[in-house]
C-alpha positions as CSV (number, residue, x, y, z in Angstrom):
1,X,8.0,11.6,4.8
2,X,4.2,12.3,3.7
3,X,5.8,14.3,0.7
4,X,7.7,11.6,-0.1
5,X,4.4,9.3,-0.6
6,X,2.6,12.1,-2.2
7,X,5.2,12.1,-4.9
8,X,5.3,8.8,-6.2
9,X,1.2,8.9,-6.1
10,X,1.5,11.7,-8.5
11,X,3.6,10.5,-10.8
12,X,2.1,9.1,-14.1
13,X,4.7,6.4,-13.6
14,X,5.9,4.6,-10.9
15,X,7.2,1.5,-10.5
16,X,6.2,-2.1,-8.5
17,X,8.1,-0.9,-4.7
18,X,6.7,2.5,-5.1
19,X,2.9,1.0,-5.6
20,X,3.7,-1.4,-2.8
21,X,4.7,1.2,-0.3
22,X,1.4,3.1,-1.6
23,X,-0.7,0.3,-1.0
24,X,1.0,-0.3,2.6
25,X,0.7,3.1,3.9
26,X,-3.1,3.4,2.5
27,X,-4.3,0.7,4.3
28,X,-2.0,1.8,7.5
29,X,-4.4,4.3,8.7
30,X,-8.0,2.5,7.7
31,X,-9.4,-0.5,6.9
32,X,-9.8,0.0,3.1
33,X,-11.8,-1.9,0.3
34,X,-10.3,-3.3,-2.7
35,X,-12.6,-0.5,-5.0
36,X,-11.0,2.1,-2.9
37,X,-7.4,1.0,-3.2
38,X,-7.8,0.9,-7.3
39,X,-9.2,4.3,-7.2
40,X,-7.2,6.0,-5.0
41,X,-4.2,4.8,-6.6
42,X,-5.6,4.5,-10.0
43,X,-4.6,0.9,-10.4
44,X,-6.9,-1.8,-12.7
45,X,-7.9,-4.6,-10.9
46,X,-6.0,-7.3,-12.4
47,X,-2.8,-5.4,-11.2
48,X,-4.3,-4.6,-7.8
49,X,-4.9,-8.5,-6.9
50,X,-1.2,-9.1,-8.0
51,X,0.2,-6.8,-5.6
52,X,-2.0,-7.2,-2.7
53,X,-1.2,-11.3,-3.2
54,X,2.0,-10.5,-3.0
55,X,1.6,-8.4,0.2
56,X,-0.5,-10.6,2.1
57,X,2.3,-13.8,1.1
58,X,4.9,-11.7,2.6
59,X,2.6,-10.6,6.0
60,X,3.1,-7.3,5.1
61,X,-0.8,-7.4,4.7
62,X,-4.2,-9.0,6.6
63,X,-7.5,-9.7,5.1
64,X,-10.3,-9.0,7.9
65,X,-13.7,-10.4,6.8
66,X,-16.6,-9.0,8.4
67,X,-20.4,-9.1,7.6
68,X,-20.6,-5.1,7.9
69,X,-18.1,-4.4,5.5
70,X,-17.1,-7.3,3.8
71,X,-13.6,-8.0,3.1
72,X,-11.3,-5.4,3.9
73,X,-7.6,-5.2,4.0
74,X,-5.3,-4.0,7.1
75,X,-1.7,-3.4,7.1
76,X,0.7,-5.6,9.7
77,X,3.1,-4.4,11.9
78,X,5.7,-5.9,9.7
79,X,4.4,-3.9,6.4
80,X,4.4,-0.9,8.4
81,X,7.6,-1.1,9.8
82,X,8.8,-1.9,6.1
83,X,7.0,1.9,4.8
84,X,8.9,3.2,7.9
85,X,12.4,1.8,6.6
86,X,11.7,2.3,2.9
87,X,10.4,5.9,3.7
88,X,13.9,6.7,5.8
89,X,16.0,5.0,3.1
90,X,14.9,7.3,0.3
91,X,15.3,10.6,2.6
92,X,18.5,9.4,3.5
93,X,20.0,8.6,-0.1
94,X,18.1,10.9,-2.5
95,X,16.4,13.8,-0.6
């Protein structure tokens, strides 16, 4: 399912689910910065707000404030259970 993920992040284009799922599965494994989401998935930071808003409306996303690290941003249970369907839906219908 990784190669899945690894595709879309290579592609020059990809579309608004594809970034979402990105985004989701990024900050699955580590509490990750707002720099290091825009860099790692080459997004401007206009864009990047707009998506993560949208994630965090739909709980698919936390923000955890701390004084260490400052804000950082966390994936729920319910975003990663949404990768896990929208990873199993594309191997099932178009791999």
């Amino acid at each position: 399912m990784k190669q899945i993920l690894e595709k879309f992040h290579q592609s020059p284009r990809r579309n608004k689910y594809e970034i979402w799922i990105e985004i989701l599965d990024l900050c699955t494994a580590n509490d990750i910065h707002l720099s290091y989401i825009m860099r790692e998935l080459r997004l401007q930071t206009a864009k990047c707000k707009e998506y993560l808003k949208f994630l965090l409306e739909r709980d698919l996303l936390t923000v955890i404030e701390t004084q260490q690290d400052g804000i950082i941003y966390q994936t729920t249970k319910k975003g990663a259970e949404c990768v896990k369907q929208f990873l199993e839906d594309i191997n099932k219908f178009f791999m």
